[in-house]
Residue, then its C-alpha position, 0 to 999 in steps of 0.5 A: x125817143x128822140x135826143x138832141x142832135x147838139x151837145x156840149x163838148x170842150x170846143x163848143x156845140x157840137x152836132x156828132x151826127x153831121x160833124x160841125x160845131x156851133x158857135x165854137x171856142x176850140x179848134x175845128x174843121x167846120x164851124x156854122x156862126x150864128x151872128x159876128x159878136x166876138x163871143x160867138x165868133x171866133x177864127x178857130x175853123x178851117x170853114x165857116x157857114x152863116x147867113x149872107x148878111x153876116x158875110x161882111x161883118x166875119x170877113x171884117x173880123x176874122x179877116x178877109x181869107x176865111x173860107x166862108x159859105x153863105x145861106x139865105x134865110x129859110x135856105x137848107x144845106x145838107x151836112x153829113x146827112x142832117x138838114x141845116x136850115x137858117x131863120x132869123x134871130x132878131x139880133x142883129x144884122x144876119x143873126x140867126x137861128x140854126x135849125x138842124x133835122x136828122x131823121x124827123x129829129x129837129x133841134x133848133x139853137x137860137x144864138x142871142x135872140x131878140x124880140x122887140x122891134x129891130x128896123x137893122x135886121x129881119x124880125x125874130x121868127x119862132x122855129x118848131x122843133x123837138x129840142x130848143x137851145x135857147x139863150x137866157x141873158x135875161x132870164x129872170x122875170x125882173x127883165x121886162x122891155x119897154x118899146x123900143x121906140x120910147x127908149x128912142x125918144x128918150x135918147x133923143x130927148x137927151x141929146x137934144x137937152x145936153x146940146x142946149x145946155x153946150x155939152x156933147x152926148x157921148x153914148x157907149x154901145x156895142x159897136x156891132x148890133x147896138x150901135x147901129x140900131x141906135x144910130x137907125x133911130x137917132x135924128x140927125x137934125x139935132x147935131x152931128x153924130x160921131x162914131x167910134x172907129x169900130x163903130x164906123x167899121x160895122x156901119x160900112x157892112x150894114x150900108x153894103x146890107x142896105x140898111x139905111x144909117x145918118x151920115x156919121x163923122x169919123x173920130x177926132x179926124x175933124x180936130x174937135x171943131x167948135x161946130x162939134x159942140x152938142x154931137x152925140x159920139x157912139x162908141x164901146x164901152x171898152x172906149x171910156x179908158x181910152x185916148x181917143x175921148x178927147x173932145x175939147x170940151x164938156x160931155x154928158x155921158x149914157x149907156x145903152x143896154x138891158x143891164x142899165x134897168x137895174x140901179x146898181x149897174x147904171x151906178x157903174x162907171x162914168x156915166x149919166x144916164x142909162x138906157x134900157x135898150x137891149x138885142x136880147x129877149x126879156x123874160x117874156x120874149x124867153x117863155x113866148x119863144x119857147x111856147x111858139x117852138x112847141x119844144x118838149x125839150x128846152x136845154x137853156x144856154x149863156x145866162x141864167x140857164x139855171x133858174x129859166x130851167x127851173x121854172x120851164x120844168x115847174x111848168x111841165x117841159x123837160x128842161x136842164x141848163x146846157x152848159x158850155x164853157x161859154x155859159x153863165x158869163x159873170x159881170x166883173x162889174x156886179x162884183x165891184x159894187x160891194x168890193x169896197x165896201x166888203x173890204x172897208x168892214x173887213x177890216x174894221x173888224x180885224x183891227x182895233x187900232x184907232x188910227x188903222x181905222x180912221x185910214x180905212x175910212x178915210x180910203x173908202x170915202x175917196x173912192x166912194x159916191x156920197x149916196x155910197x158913203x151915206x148908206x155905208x155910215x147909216x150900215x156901220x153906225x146903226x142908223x138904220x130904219x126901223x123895219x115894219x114889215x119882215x122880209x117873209x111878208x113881203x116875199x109872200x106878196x110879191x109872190x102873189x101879186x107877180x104870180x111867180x114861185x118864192x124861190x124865184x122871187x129869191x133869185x130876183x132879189x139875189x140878182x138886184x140886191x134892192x126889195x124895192x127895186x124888185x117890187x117896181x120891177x116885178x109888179x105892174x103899178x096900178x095907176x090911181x091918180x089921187x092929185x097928190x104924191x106920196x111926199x104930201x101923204x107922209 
């Protein structure tokens, strides 16, 4: 029986066989890189192997002397014996999958993938393979993508109603992957676009990759002029508590990403409105992938390994989460939702002390939201609805009608936090249009 020709060691993946890591985190001698995110892409190896389209993207952040040899997609080199061999990701611009072959053994590691519509990099191709390591950032069915070209639109419209209204759009995106896919989709008739400094660093390496981009303005270089007034300003979002958002004026601020379809992360931080736009494959891009690969063996890394692995085994694969120190990133950001909150009840239960308590409130209330105030005063006082359908049951429906295992419409729920939102997200609406909404029915 064949094995995997890749297994998790203290630097990252490893392949014992041809003696090269994947991805690595540790110190190595060779290192093959399936695309240049900083998580996957670090100065840690004596040689690097990627595709060609990432040369510029590695030499701009690892620096320019790395010792880097490139590979076309489709392009085989032997290493030790095993057969490496490149195909795209669908990330970002040249991301790929790794195929290796050893023997009539092939495992195939994806890296990020993606499978919507990306105009900035060659399309997601499926890899036949004996093992499949497949990354699952999003592997849980509330993960659904819509278009890409109607989120596109929806950037768009945006800006344009903030640019009628006086203000600037600033939009936070990963510098490198998002922001230029974006960029490729903005209209540069409504206003001039302005990049962050990271942002413009990629933008050179895609345009040497001949990937057509609007001509940009770099930072504040143009001293905030008044003619900036309505620009769009692409920039990470490590940037909000930065100096260089200084714009002489008023903003509208969005942010860009798969995380942005649940509510309580698009109530995180500064910003106005969340795009749902993300360079990783949904839930249905996950189990599609899998099923083209016609893997027998499916080892899921970096996200929800867990709970895809569970289900793939439900459906007959021999599947286990393969851990790396890399996987099951956690969102700080999740955390800090209920942390106020957390604290605020703590402490009302540990204090009796009228005025210890008034202060506690007191300090909740600056640092909270009116929606998280109201909701947290309804939670303490016992001013809560009156609940007229037990959880049970409407797990129950939910299973039906999504077609999913209770346990994982559990773990959607752990996830989300929010029943509602879990039904929207889980189950597709039937469309009846009876001329009035629910507010005229009840």
């Amino acid at each position: 029986m064949s094995r995997s020709l890749l297994i998790p060691t203290p630097q990252g993946l490893y392949c014992p066989v041809g003696d090269f890591h994947i991805d690595p985190h540790g110190q190595v001698d060779r290192a093959i890189i399936s695309h240049g995110h900083s998580d996957h892409a670090r100065k840690v190896a004596k040689k690097y192997l990627a595709h060609k389209d990432s040369a510029g993207i590695l030499r701009t952040r690892l620096g320019r002397g790395i010792s880097l040899s490139t590979l076309e997609y489709g392009e085989s080199l032997t290493l030790n014996g095993v057969r490496v061999t490149l195909f795209p990701a669908g990330h970002l611009l040249g991301s790929s999958q790794i195929r290796c072959e050893y023997r009539g053994n092939i495992t195939a590691f994806t890296g990020d993938f993606g499978t919507t519509k990306n105009d900035t990099c060659e399309p997601f191709q499926p890899v036949k393979c004996d093992t499949f390591i497949p990354e699952s950032t999003f592997g849980l069915p509330l993960y659904k993508w819509e278009a890409p070209e109607i989120v596109y639109q929806e950037i768009n419209d945006w800006w344009r109603k903030n640019r009628d209204k006086g203000l600037a759009s600033v939009l936070y995106c990963y510098s490198l992957g998002k922001a230029q896919r974006i960029l490729n989709a903005l209209d540069p008739s409504i206003a001039p676009i302005i990049v962050h400094e990271s942002v413009g660093q990629m933008n050179v390496c895609y345009r040497d990759a001949g990937i057509k981009l609007p001509q940009t303005l770099k930072g504040w270089d143009r001293g905030g002029k008044p003619s900036d007034a309505g620009a769009i300003i692409l920039a990470p979002q490590s940037a909000i508590s930065g100096d260089w958002r200084t714009f002489p004026g008023k903003y509208s601020t969005g942010f860009a990403s798969g995380w942005m379809l649940l509510k309580k992360m698009r109530k995180l931080g500064d910003i106005d409105k969340g795009f749902v736009l993300s360079d990783h494959a949904d839930w249905s891009g996950l189990l599609n992938a899998v099923k083209e690969t016609g893997a027998e063996r499916v080892y899921p890394t970096h996200g929800f390994t867990k709970q895809l692995s569970r289900y793939l085994k439900e459906l007959g694969y021999d599947s286990s989460p393969l851990e790396t120190t890399n996987s099951g990133e956690k969102m700080d950001e999740e955390k800090s939702i209920m942390k106020a909150f957390v604290t605020l009840f703590r402490n009302l239960e540990e204090s009796a002390d009228h005025k210890v308590r008034m202060d506690q409130i007191i300090d909740f209330f600056r640092v909270s939201t009116e929606e998280e105030i109201t909701s947290a005063i309804d939670f303490l006082s016992g001013n809560r609805p009156k609940k007229l359908i037990d959880i049970s049951t409407l797990k129950d429906a939910i299973q039906q009608m999504a077609f999913l295992p209770e346990w994982l419409v559990e773990e959607s729920y752990s996830h989300s936090g929010d029943w509602a939102e879990v039904v929207s997200l889980l189950i597709k609406p039937v469309k009846i249009d009876t001329g009035k909404n629910l507010s005229s029915w009840i």
